[in-house]
N, C-alpha and C positions, 0 to 999 in steps of 0.2 A: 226526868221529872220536871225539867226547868221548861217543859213546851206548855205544864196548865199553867203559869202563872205569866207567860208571854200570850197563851189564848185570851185569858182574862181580861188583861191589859188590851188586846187589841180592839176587844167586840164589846168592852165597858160603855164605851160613846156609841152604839150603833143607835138609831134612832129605832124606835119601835122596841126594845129590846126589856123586859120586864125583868131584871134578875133578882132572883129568890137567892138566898141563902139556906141546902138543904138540913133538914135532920137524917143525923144518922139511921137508918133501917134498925126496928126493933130485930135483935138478934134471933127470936121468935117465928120471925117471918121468914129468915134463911130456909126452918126447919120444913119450909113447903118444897124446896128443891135438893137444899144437902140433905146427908144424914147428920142423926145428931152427934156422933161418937166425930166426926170431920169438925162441924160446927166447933164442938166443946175445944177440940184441940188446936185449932185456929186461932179461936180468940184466945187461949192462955197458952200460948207459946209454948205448944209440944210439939209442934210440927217434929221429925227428926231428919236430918240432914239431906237424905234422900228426898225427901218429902219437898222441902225447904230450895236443892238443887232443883229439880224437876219447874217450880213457879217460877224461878229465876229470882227471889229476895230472899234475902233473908230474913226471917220474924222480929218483928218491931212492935210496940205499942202502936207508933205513928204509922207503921202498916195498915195495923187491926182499924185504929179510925179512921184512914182513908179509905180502904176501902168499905166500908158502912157506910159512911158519908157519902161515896161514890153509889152506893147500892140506892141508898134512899133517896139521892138526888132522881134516879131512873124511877124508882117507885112514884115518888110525888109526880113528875112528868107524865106521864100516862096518865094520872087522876086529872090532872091537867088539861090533858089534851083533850081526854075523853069530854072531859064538863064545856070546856072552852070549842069543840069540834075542829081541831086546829092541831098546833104544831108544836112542841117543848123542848128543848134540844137541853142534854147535861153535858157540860164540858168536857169530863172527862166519861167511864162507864164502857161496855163495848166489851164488857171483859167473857169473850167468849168459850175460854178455854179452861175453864171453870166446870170441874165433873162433880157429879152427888158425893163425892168420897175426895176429892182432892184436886188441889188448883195443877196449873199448867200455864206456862206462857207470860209471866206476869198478869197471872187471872187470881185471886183467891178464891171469890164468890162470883156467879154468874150473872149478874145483875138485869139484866135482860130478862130472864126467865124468872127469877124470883118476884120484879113489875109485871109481870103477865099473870102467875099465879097470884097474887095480891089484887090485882083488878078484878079478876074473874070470880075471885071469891066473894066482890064489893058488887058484882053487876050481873053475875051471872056464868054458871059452869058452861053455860053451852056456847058463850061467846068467842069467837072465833080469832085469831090472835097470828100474825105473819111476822115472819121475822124476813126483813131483806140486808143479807149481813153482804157488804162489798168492801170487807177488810181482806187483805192479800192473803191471808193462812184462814184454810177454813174452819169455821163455827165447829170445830168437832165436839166443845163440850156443849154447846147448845142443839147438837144436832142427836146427842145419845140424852141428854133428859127429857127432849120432847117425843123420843122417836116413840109410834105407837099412838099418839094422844091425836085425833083427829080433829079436836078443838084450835092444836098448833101445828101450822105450816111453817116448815122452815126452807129460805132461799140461799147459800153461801158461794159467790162467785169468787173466787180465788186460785194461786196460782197451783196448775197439777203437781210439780216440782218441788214446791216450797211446804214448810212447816206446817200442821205437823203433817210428818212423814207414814204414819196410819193414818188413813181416814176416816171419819165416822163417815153414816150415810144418812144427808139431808133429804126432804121430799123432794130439793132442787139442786143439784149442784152444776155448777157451770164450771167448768176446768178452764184454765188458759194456759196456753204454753209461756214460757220465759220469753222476754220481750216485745210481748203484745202491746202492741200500741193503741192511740184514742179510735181508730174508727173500727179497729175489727172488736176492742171493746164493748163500742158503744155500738154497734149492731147485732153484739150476743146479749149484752143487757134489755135493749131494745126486745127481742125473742124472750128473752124469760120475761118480764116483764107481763107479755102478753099472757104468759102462761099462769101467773099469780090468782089464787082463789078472790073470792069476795071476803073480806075481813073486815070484822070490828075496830080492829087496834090492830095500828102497824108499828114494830120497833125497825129502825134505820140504822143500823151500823156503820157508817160512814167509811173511816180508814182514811188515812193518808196515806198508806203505807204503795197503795201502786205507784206511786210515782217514781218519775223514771230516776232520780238521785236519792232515790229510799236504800236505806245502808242494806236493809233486810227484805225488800222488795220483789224483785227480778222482773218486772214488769217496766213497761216505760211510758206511761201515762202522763202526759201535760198536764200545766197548773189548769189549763183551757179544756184539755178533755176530764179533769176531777169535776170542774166545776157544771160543767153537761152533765156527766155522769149524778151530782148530786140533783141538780134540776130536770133531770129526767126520773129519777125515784119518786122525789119528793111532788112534781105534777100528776105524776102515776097516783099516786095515793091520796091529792086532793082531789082529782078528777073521779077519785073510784068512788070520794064521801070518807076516807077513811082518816080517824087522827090518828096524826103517826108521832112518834118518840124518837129524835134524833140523840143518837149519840158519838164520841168520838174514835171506839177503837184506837187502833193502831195507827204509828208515824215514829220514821227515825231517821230521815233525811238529816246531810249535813251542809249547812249547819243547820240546826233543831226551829230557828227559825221558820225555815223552809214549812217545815212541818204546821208551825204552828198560823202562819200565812192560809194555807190552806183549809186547815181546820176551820179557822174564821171566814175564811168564803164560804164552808158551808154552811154559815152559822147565818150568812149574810143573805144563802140565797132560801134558808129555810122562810127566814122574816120575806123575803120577793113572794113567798110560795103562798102564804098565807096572808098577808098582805094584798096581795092579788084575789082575793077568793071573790 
């Protein structure tokens, strides 16, 4: 938990840098991607133990309002981005392993998908909606609430090996073996890339988690090849017209520092990306 408020601190001074303080996600809004009987036992701490193991926290008050606050930080960004035609990145959010019926991963809610249904509903059903998640474990809960919906494309690059250990099935998945490093990487990104639909709205899942001293990783990606890797997404989806939604996923390098170093390069190279238009 100590990497958001080392994030904060790092990219507070960034020039160009507009930051909002979000509102919580009307709980309401959830009800477009959970169910409601998950929702209701969520927020009033019935989770049961199983339940509770499985997300990796335990239920808190200060749970239930971060993660809200994290969901609504990702909502407002995409209104954002969309109105501004540009870039919004939330510090925290990315929480991909977030199912209609129950968290996983330190996910509660899916924050990701719940911003896309809330835009779509504000702009239009038919609007087209890509997710390019390059967090080390794949999107499996953003990969079973979209799957079927042709409005959304989902991309998750991550390790074959690692978490979770069933897979859902994205439109894209890009497998890596265990200790892939920046260039054989960054020339499978490059190939999917190529392969991404035309979209309205792109969500950016970032990750720190490939690097190569990620406690939970298995991957060995340089601070030099994250920071490619974010500036080849994020040119990809200016160059496509599309405003995209950066957010932080996963990171557990030690020390957490590490983590949060990087995160702030992406933060750094989103403002290059847009900046540059």
């Amino acid at each position: 938990m100590a990497r958001y408020q080392l994030l904060y601190d790092k990219v507070s001074g960034l020039d160009g840098l507009d930051m909002v303080i979000p509102e919580p996600v009307d709980p309401v809004d959830l009800l477009r991607v959970h169910t409601a009987d998950y929702v209701r036992r969520a927020l009033n701490g019935e989770l049961n133990k199983m339940e509770q193991r499985r997300l990796g926290f335990s239920w808190s008050p200060q749970l239930v309002q971060r993660s809200l606050c994290s969901v609504g930080a990702t909502v407002a960004g995409a209104f954002w981005a969309w109105e501004k035609k540009g870039v919004a990145v939330n510090l925290a959010g990315g929480t991909h392993h977030a199912f209609a019926d129950r968290g996983e991963g330190f996910c509660l809610f899916n924050d990701c998908v719940v911003a896309a249904r809330c835009w779509q509903d504000q702009v239009g059903e038919g609007r087209r909606v890509l997710f390019v998640d390059c967090d080390v474990h794949q999107g499996n809960g953003t990969a079973a609430l979209c799957a079927g919906d042709a409005s959304l494309f989902t991309m998750s690059m991550h390790g074959l090996h690692n978490y979770p250990f069933h897979k859902e099935t994205s439109d894209l998945d890009v497998e890596l073996p265990d200790g892939c490093q920046d260039e054989e990487y960054l020339s499978r990104l490059e190939a999917a890339l190529q392969q991404l639909p035309q979209a309205d709205l792109a969500f950016y899942l970032a990750g720190a988690d490939p690097y190569e001293k990620d406690r939970l990783g298995r991957l060995k990606l340089t601070r030099e090849g994250l920071r490619r890797r974010d500036r080849m997404v994020l040119d990809h989806c200016r160059q496509a017209g599309t405003p995209v939604v950066v957010t932080m996923a996963g990171g557990y390098a030690e020390p957490i520092e590490d983590t949060a170093d990087i995160q702030a390069a992406t933060v750094a190279e989103a403002l290059r990306s847009y900046n540059s238009r």
